[in-house]
DOLO-62846 format. One record per residue (C-alpha): chain; x, y, z. Coordinates in steps of 0.02 Angstrom, whole numbers, plus 50000, padded with zeros to 5 digits. Layout:
REM DOLO-62846
+---+-------+-------+-------+
! c !  east ! north !    up !
+---+-------+-------+-------+
! A !     X !     Y !     Z !
...
+---+-------+-------+-------+
***
This chain:
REM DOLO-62846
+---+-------+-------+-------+
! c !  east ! north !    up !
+---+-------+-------+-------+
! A ! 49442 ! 47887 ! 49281 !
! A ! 49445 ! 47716 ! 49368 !
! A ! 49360 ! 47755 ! 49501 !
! A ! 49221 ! 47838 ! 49406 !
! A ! 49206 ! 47678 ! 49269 !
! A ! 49187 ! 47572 ! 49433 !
! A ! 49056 ! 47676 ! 49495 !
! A ! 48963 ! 47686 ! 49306 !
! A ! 48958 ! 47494 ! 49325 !
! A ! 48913 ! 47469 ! 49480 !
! A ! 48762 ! 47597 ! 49432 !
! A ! 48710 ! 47501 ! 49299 !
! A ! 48579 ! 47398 ! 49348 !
! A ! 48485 ! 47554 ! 49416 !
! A ! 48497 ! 47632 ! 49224 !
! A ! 48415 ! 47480 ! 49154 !
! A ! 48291 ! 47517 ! 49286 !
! A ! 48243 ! 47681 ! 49247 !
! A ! 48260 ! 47646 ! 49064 !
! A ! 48130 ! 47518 ! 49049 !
! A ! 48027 ! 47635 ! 49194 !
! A ! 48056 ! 47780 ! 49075 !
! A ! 47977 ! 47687 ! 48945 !
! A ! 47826 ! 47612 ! 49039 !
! A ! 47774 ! 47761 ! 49125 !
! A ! 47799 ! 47876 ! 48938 !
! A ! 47607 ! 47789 ! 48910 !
! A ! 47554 ! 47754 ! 49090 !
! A ! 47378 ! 47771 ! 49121 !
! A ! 47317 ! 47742 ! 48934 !
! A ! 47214 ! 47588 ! 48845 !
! A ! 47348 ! 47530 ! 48749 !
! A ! 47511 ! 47570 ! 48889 !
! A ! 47664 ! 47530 ! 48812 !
! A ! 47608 ! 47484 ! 48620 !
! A ! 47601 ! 47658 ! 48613 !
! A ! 47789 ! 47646 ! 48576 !
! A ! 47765 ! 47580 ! 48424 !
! A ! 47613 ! 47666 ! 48349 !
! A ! 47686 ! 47828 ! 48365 !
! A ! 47836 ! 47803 ! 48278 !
! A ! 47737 ! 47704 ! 48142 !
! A ! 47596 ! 47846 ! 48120 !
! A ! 47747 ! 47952 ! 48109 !
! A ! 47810 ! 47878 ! 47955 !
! A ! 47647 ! 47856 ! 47882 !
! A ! 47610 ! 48036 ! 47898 !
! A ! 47790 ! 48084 ! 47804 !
! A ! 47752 ! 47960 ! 47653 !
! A ! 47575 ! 48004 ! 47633 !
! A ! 47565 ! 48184 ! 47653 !
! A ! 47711 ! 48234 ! 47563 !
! A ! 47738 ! 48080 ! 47441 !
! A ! 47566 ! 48060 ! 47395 !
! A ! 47461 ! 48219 ! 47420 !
! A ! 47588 ! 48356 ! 47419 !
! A ! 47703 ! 48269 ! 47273 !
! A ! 47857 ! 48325 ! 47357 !
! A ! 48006 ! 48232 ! 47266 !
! A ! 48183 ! 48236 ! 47230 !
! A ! 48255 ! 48172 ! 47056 !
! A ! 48380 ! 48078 ! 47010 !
! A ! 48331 ! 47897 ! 47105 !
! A ! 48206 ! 47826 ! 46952 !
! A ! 48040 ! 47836 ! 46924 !
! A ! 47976 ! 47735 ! 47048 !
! A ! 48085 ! 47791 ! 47180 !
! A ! 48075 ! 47971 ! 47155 !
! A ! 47896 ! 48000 ! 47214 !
! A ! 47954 ! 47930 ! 47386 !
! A ! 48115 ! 48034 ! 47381 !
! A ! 48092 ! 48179 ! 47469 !
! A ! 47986 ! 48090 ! 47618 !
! A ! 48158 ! 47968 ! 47630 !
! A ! 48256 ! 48125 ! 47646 !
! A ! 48149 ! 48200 ! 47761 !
! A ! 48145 ! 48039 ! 47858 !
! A ! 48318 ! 48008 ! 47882 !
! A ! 48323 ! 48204 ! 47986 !
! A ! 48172 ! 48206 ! 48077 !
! A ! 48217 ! 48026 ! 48144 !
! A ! 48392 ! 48066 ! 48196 !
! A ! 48343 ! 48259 ! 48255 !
! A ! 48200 ! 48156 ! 48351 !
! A ! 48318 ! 48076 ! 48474 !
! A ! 48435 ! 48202 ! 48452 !
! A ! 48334 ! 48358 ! 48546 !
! A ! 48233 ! 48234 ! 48648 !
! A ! 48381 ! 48165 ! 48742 !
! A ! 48470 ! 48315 ! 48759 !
! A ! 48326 ! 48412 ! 48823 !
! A ! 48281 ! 48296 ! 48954 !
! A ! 48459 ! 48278 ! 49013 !
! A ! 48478 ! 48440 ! 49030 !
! A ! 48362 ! 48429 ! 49180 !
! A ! 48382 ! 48248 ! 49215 !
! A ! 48460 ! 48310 ! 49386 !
! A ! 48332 ! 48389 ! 49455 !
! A ! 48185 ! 48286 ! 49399 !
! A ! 48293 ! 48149 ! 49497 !
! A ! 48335 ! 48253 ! 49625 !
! A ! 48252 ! 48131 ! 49746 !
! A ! 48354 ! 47971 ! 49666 !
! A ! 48521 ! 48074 ! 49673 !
! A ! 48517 ! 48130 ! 49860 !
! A ! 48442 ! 47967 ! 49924 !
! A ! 48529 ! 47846 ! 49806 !
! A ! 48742 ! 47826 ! 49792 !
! A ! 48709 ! 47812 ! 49593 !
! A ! 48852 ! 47880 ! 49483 !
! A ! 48809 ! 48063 ! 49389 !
! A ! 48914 ! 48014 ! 49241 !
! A ! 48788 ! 47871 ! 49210 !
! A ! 48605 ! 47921 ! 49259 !
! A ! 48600 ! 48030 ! 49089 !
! A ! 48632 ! 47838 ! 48998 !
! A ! 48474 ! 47798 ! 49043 !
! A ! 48397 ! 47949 ! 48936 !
! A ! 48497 ! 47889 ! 48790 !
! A ! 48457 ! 47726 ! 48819 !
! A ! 48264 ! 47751 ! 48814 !
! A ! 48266 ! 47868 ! 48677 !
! A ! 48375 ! 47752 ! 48585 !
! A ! 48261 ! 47601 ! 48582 !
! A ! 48119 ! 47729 ! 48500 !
! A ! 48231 ! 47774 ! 48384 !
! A ! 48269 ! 47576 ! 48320 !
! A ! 48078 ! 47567 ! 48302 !
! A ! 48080 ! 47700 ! 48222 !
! A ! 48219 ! 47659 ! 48086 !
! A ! 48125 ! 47485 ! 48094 !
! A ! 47977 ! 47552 ! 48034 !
! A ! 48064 ! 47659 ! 47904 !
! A ! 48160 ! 47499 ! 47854 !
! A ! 48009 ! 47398 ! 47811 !
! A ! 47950 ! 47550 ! 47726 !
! A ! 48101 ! 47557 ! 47614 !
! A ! 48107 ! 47374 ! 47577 !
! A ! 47913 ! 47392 ! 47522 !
! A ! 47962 ! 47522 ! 47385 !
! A ! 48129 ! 47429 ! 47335 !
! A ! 48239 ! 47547 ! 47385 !
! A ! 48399 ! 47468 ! 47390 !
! A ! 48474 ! 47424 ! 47559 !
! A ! 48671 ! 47465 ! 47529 !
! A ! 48808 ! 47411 ! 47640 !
! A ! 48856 ! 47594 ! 47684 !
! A ! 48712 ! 47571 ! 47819 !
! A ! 48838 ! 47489 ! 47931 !
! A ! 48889 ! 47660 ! 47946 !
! A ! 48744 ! 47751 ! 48015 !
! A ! 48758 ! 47647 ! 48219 !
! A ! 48928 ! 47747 ! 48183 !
! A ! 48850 ! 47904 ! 48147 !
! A ! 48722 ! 47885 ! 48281 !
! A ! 48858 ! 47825 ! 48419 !
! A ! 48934 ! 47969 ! 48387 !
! A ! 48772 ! 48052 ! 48386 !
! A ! 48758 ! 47998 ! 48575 !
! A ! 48926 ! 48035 ! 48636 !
! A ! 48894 ! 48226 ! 48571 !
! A ! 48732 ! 48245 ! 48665 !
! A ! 48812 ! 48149 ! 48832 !
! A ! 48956 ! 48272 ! 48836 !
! A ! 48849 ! 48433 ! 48809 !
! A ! 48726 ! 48367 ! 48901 !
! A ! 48821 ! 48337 ! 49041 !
! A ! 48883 ! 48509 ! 49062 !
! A ! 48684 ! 48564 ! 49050 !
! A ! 48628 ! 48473 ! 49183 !
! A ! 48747 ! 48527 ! 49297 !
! A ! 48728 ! 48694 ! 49269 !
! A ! 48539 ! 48673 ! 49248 !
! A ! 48545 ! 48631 ! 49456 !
! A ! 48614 ! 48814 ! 49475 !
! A ! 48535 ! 48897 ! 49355 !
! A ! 48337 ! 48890 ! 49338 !
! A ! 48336 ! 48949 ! 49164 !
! A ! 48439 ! 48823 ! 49092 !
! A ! 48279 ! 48704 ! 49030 !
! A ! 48181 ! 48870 ! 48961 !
! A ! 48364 ! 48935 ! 48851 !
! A ! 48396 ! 48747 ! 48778 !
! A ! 48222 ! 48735 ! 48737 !
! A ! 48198 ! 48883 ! 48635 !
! A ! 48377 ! 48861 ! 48549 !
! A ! 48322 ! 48681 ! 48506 !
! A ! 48185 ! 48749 ! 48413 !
! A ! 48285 ! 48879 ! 48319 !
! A ! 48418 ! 48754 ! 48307 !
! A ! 48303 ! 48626 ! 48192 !
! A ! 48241 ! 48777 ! 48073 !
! A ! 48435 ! 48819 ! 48034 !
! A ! 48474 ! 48645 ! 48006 !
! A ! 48401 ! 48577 ! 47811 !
! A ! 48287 ! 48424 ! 47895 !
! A ! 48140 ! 48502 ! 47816 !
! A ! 48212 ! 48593 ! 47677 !
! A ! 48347 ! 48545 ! 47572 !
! A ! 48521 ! 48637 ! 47552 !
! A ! 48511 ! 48695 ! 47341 !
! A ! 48365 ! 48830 ! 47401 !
! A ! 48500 ! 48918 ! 47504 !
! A ! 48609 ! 49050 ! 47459 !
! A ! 48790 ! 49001 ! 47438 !
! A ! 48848 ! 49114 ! 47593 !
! A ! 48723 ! 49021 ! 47697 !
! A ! 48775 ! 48872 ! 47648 !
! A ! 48952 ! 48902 ! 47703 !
! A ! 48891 ! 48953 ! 47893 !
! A ! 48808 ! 48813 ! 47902 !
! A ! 48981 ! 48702 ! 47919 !
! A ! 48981 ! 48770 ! 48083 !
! A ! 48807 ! 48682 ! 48125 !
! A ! 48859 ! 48510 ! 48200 !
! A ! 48694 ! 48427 ! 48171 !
! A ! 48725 ! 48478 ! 47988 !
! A ! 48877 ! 48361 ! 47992 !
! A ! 48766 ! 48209 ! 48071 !
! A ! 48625 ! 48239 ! 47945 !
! A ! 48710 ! 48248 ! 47805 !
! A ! 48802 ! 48091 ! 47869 !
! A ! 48633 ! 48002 ! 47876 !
! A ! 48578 ! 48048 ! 47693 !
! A ! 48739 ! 47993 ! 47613 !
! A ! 48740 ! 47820 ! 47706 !
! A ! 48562 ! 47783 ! 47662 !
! A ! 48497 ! 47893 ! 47527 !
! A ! 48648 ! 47927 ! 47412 !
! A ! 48746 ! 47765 ! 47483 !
! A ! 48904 ! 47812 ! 47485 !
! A ! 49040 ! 47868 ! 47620 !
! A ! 49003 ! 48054 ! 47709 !
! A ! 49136 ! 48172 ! 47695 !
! A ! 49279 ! 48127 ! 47825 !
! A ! 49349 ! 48297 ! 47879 !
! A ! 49189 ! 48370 ! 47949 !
! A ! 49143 ! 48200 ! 48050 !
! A ! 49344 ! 48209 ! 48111 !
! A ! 49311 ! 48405 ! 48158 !
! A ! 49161 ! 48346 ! 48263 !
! A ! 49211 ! 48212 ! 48330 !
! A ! 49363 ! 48310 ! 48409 !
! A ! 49253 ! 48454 ! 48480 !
! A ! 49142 ! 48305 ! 48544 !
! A ! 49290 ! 48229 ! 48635 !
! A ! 49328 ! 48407 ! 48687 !
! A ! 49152 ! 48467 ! 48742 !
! A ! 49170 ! 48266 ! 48841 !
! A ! 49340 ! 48320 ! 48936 !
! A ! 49267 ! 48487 ! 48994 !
! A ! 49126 ! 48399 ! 49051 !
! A ! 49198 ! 48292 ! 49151 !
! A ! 49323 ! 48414 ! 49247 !
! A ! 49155 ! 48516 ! 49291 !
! A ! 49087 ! 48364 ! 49351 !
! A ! 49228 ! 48318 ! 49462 !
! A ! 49250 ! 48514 ! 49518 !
! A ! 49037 ! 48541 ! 49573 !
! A ! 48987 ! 48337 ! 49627 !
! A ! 48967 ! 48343 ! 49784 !
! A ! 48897 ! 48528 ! 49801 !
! A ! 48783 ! 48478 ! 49656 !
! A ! 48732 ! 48349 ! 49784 !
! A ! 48698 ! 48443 ! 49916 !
! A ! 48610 ! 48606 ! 49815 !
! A ! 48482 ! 48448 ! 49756 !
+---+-------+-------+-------+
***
Protein backbone atom coordinates (compact mmCIF):
# COMPACT_ATOMS: atom_id res chain seq x y z
CA UNK A 1 0.00 0.00 0.00
CA UNK A 2 3.14 2.13 0.54
CA UNK A 3 4.63 1.54 -2.29
CA UNK A 4 1.60 2.26 -4.37
CA UNK A 5 0.78 5.85 -2.28
CA UNK A 6 4.48 6.67 -3.24
CA UNK A 7 3.94 5.98 -6.69
CA UNK A 8 0.23 7.98 -6.67
CA UNK A 9 2.38 10.97 -5.52
CA UNK A 10 5.05 10.83 -7.43
CA UNK A 11 2.32 10.67 -10.43
CA UNK A 12 0.77 13.57 -9.44
CA UNK A 13 2.02 16.26 -11.29
CA UNK A 14 1.23 14.31 -14.55
CA UNK A 15 -2.73 14.18 -13.27
CA UNK A 16 -2.79 17.89 -12.92
CA UNK A 17 -1.48 17.74 -16.37
CA UNK A 18 -3.95 15.88 -18.03
CA UNK A 19 -6.63 17.43 -15.91
CA UNK A 20 -6.22 20.92 -17.01
CA UNK A 21 -5.36 19.18 -20.80
CA UNK A 22 -8.65 17.34 -20.36
CA UNK A 23 -10.30 20.46 -19.87
CA UNK A 24 -8.67 22.61 -22.63
CA UNK A 25 -8.90 20.23 -25.31
CA UNK A 26 -13.05 19.35 -24.13
CA UNK A 27 -13.55 22.90 -26.43
CA UNK A 28 -10.42 22.85 -28.59
CA UNK A 29 -10.86 24.18 -31.89
CA UNK A 30 -13.99 26.48 -31.09
CA UNK A 31 -14.46 30.55 -30.90
CA UNK A 32 -14.90 30.72 -27.44
CA UNK A 33 -12.20 27.50 -26.24
CA UNK A 34 -12.43 27.05 -22.77
CA UNK A 35 -15.47 29.58 -21.70
CA UNK A 36 -17.31 26.94 -23.01
CA UNK A 37 -16.97 25.43 -19.51
CA UNK A 38 -19.01 27.70 -18.12
CA UNK A 39 -21.79 28.39 -20.61
CA UNK A 40 -22.78 24.96 -20.72
CA UNK A 41 -23.32 24.36 -17.31
CA UNK A 42 -25.10 27.84 -17.06
CA UNK A 43 -27.49 27.16 -20.22
CA UNK A 44 -28.04 24.00 -18.41
CA UNK A 45 -29.62 25.52 -15.50
CA UNK A 46 -31.39 28.02 -17.41
CA UNK A 47 -33.03 25.44 -19.47
CA UNK A 48 -34.28 23.42 -16.03
CA UNK A 49 -35.79 26.76 -14.47
CA UNK A 50 -37.34 28.00 -17.54
CA UNK A 51 -38.81 25.11 -19.18
CA UNK A 52 -40.15 23.40 -16.35
CA UNK A 53 -40.60 26.35 -13.74
CA UNK A 54 -41.95 28.74 -16.05
CA UNK A 55 -43.55 27.14 -19.15
CA UNK A 56 -44.34 23.65 -18.03
CA UNK A 57 -45.44 24.78 -14.24
CA UNK A 58 -43.87 21.77 -12.82
CA UNK A 59 -43.83 22.30 -8.92
CA UNK A 60 -43.67 20.62 -5.71
CA UNK A 61 -45.66 22.02 -2.55
CA UNK A 62 -44.96 22.52 0.59
CA UNK A 63 -41.82 25.29 0.28
CA UNK A 64 -44.27 28.68 0.05
CA UNK A 65 -45.58 30.43 -2.52
CA UNK A 66 -42.79 31.90 -3.92
CA UNK A 67 -40.62 29.03 -3.66
CA UNK A 68 -42.85 26.45 -4.92
CA UNK A 69 -42.94 27.44 -8.59
CA UNK A 70 -39.10 26.85 -8.62
CA UNK A 71 -39.46 23.57 -6.65
CA UNK A 72 -39.49 20.95 -8.84
CA UNK A 73 -36.60 22.49 -11.23
CA UNK A 74 -34.43 22.57 -7.62
CA UNK A 75 -35.23 18.97 -7.27
CA UNK A 76 -34.51 18.15 -10.58
CA UNK A 77 -31.32 20.12 -10.30
CA UNK A 78 -29.84 18.66 -7.42
CA UNK A 79 -29.97 14.85 -9.67
CA UNK A 80 -29.14 15.78 -12.95
CA UNK A 81 -26.05 17.75 -11.49
CA UNK A 82 -24.78 14.98 -9.31
CA UNK A 83 -25.87 12.04 -12.04
CA UNK A 84 -23.89 14.54 -14.49
CA UNK A 85 -20.52 13.79 -13.01
CA UNK A 86 -21.59 10.72 -11.80
CA UNK A 87 -21.96 8.69 -15.41
CA UNK A 88 -19.49 11.05 -17.06
CA UNK A 89 -16.57 10.00 -14.93
CA UNK A 90 -17.35 6.59 -14.69
CA UNK A 91 -17.87 6.13 -18.33
CA UNK A 92 -14.73 7.60 -19.35
CA UNK A 93 -12.76 5.67 -16.78
CA UNK A 94 -13.95 2.79 -17.79
CA UNK A 95 -11.84 3.21 -20.91
CA UNK A 96 -9.40 5.65 -19.57
CA UNK A 97 -6.76 2.77 -20.21
CA UNK A 98 -6.95 2.38 -23.48
CA UNK A 99 -7.54 5.90 -24.69
CA UNK A 100 -4.07 6.33 -22.74
CA UNK A 101 -2.74 3.42 -23.92
CA UNK A 102 0.12 5.43 -25.44
CA UNK A 103 0.80 7.43 -21.90
CA UNK A 104 0.65 4.02 -19.95
CA UNK A 105 3.25 1.99 -22.04
CA UNK A 106 5.57 4.94 -22.64
CA UNK A 107 5.16 6.72 -19.31
CA UNK A 108 6.08 4.94 -15.52
CA UNK A 109 2.71 6.77 -14.26
CA UNK A 110 0.83 4.90 -11.44
CA UNK A 111 -2.73 3.06 -12.68
CA UNK A 112 -4.29 3.70 -9.29
CA UNK A 113 -3.99 7.47 -10.08
CA UNK A 114 -4.47 8.25 -13.89
CA UNK A 115 -8.42 7.65 -13.30
CA UNK A 116 -7.94 10.97 -10.59
CA UNK A 117 -7.49 12.94 -13.30
CA UNK A 118 -11.12 12.04 -14.75
CA UNK A 119 -12.56 12.89 -11.41
CA UNK A 120 -10.66 15.71 -11.13
CA UNK A 121 -11.86 17.33 -14.47
CA UNK A 122 -15.29 16.32 -14.10
CA UNK A 123 -15.22 17.63 -10.66
CA UNK A 124 -14.33 21.24 -11.43
CA UNK A 125 -17.59 21.18 -14.01
CA UNK A 126 -19.49 20.07 -11.48
CA UNK A 127 -18.46 23.23 -8.86
CA UNK A 128 -19.53 25.46 -11.79
CA UNK A 129 -22.18 23.84 -12.04
CA UNK A 130 -23.44 23.92 -8.28
CA UNK A 131 -22.04 27.61 -8.65
CA UNK A 132 -24.37 28.47 -11.05
CA UNK A 133 -27.21 26.69 -9.28
CA UNK A 134 -26.06 28.56 -6.10
CA UNK A 135 -26.49 32.00 -7.48
CA UNK A 136 -29.67 30.75 -8.83
CA UNK A 137 -30.96 29.79 -5.43
CA UNK A 138 -29.76 32.88 -3.69
CA UNK A 139 -31.73 34.95 -6.54
CA UNK A 140 -35.09 33.26 -5.51
CA UNK A 141 -34.27 33.32 -1.63
CA UNK A 142 -34.10 30.00 -1.10
CA UNK A 143 -32.53 29.58 2.07
CA UNK A 144 -28.89 28.41 2.18
CA UNK A 145 -28.93 25.91 5.40
CA UNK A 146 -25.90 24.65 7.10
CA UNK A 147 -26.74 20.97 6.18
CA UNK A 148 -24.89 21.95 2.80
CA UNK A 149 -21.61 21.23 4.52
CA UNK A 150 -22.81 17.90 3.99
CA UNK A 151 -23.18 17.51 0.34
CA UNK A 152 -18.65 17.70 -0.42
CA UNK A 153 -19.47 14.60 1.96
CA UNK A 154 -21.97 13.13 -0.15
CA UNK A 155 -20.09 13.90 -3.29
CA UNK A 156 -16.57 12.56 -1.78
CA UNK A 157 -18.17 9.68 -1.30
CA UNK A 158 -19.73 10.05 -4.57
CA UNK A 159 -16.07 9.85 -6.04
CA UNK A 160 -14.65 7.13 -4.06
CA UNK A 161 -17.74 4.84 -5.40
CA UNK A 162 -17.08 5.60 -9.04
CA UNK A 163 -12.96 5.24 -8.46
CA UNK A 164 -13.44 1.77 -7.01
CA UNK A 165 -15.96 0.48 -9.71
CA UNK A 166 -14.31 2.22 -12.04
CA UNK A 167 -11.23 0.82 -11.47
CA UNK A 168 -12.27 -2.70 -11.88
CA UNK A 169 -13.92 -1.44 -15.46
CA UNK A 170 -11.02 -0.27 -16.88
CA UNK A 171 -9.10 -3.08 -16.28
CA UNK A 172 -11.27 -5.36 -17.56
CA UNK A 173 -12.27 -2.95 -20.35
CA UNK A 174 -8.33 -3.68 -21.73
CA UNK A 175 -9.49 -7.41 -22.10
CA UNK A 176 -12.67 -7.13 -22.96
CA UNK A 177 -13.77 -4.89 -26.05
CA UNK A 178 -17.29 -4.69 -24.99
CA UNK A 179 -16.81 -3.29 -21.75
CA UNK A 180 -17.43 0.66 -23.00
CA UNK A 181 -20.65 -0.53 -25.24
CA UNK A 182 -22.32 -2.74 -21.75
CA UNK A 183 -21.57 0.38 -19.20
CA UNK A 184 -22.93 2.62 -21.64
CA UNK A 185 -26.21 1.18 -22.24
CA UNK A 186 -26.63 0.23 -18.39
CA UNK A 187 -25.85 3.94 -17.62
CA UNK A 188 -28.71 4.88 -19.58
CA UNK A 189 -31.11 2.37 -18.06
CA UNK A 190 -29.50 3.06 -14.84
CA UNK A 191 -30.70 7.03 -14.84
CA UNK A 192 -34.47 6.03 -15.94
CA UNK A 193 -34.67 3.61 -12.70
CA UNK A 194 -33.26 6.14 -10.54
CA UNK A 195 -36.21 9.22 -9.58
CA UNK A 196 -33.81 12.31 -11.08
CA UNK A 197 -36.58 13.09 -13.39
CA UNK A 198 -39.48 11.79 -11.66
CA UNK A 199 -40.18 11.84 -8.17
CA UNK A 200 -40.62 8.70 -5.81
CA UNK A 201 -44.80 9.26 -4.58
CA UNK A 202 -45.76 8.21 -8.49
CA UNK A 203 -44.27 4.77 -7.79
CA UNK A 204 -45.82 1.83 -6.56
CA UNK A 205 -44.90 0.87 -3.02
CA UNK A 206 -43.11 -2.50 -4.23
CA UNK A 207 -41.01 -0.41 -6.50
CA UNK A 208 -40.16 1.74 -4.14
CA UNK A 209 -38.72 -0.92 -1.91
CA UNK A 210 -36.28 -2.32 -4.92
CA UNK A 211 -35.16 0.70 -5.35
CA UNK A 212 -33.00 0.57 -1.84
CA UNK A 213 -30.89 -1.56 -3.74
CA UNK A 214 -30.10 1.36 -6.33
CA UNK A 215 -26.94 3.08 -4.88
CA UNK A 216 -27.36 6.28 -6.73
CA UNK A 217 -30.81 6.33 -5.03
CA UNK A 218 -28.92 6.59 -1.70
CA UNK A 219 -26.59 9.64 -3.10
CA UNK A 220 -29.66 11.42 -4.58
CA UNK A 221 -31.73 11.31 -2.04
CA UNK A 222 -28.70 12.44 0.09
CA UNK A 223 -28.47 15.56 -2.13
CA UNK A 224 -32.26 16.57 -1.80
CA UNK A 225 -32.35 16.29 1.96
CA UNK A 226 -29.08 18.44 2.43
CA UNK A 227 -30.26 21.14 0.14
CA UNK A 228 -33.92 20.93 -0.58
CA UNK A 229 -35.50 19.58 2.66
CA UNK A 230 -32.29 20.68 4.84
CA UNK A 231 -31.99 18.29 7.09
CA UNK A 232 -29.66 15.12 7.77
CA UNK A 233 -30.14 11.98 5.04
CA UNK A 234 -30.92 8.82 6.52
CA UNK A 235 -27.66 7.22 8.08
CA UNK A 236 -28.07 3.47 7.53
CA UNK A 237 -28.33 3.50 3.75
CA UNK A 238 -25.18 6.03 3.37
CA UNK A 239 -23.33 3.42 6.11
CA UNK A 240 -24.59 0.34 3.73
CA UNK A 241 -22.92 2.15 0.77
CA UNK A 242 -20.26 3.34 2.00
CA UNK A 243 -19.20 -0.30 3.12
CA UNK A 244 -19.88 -1.90 -0.35
CA UNK A 245 -17.85 1.21 -1.66
CA UNK A 246 -14.92 0.30 0.57
CA UNK A 247 -15.60 -3.26 -0.57
CA UNK A 248 -16.05 -2.74 -4.37
CA UNK A 249 -12.35 -0.37 -3.47
CA UNK A 250 -10.49 -3.60 -1.87
CA UNK A 251 -11.47 -5.88 -4.79
CA UNK A 252 -10.30 -3.39 -6.97
CA UNK A 253 -7.23 -3.07 -5.87
CA UNK A 254 -6.24 -6.92 -5.51
CA UNK A 255 -7.25 -7.08 -9.40
CA UNK A 256 -5.07 -4.35 -9.94
CA UNK A 257 -2.11 -5.79 -8.22
CA UNK A 258 -2.96 -9.49 -9.77
CA UNK A 259 -3.26 -8.06 -13.96
CA UNK A 260 -0.60 -4.66 -13.77
CA UNK A 261 1.91 -5.56 -15.49
CA UNK A 262 0.08 -7.88 -18.15
CA UNK A 263 -2.39 -4.99 -18.42
CA UNK A 264 0.79 -3.22 -19.42
CA UNK A 265 1.96 -5.21 -21.79
CA UNK A 266 -1.73 -6.25 -23.56
CA UNK A 267 -1.76 -2.04 -24.03
Amino acid sequence: MRQHLRAMRASLPVILHLTRQDLIERHSGSLLGATWTFIAPLVNILVFVLVFSRIMGAKLEGFGAEIDQYSYSIYLICGVLAWTAFANSLGRITNLYKDQSHLVTKVNVSLLALPLSVLLAETIVYLISMGFFIGFLLLIDFPLSAYWIGVPIVYGLQCLSVYAVGLSLAIMAVYLKDIKEVVAVVLQVWFWVTPIVYVTQILPPWVLGWMQLNPFFTLVNAYRDLIMYQRLPELLPLGIFTAVTVLILCLSLWLLGRTERDLRDCL
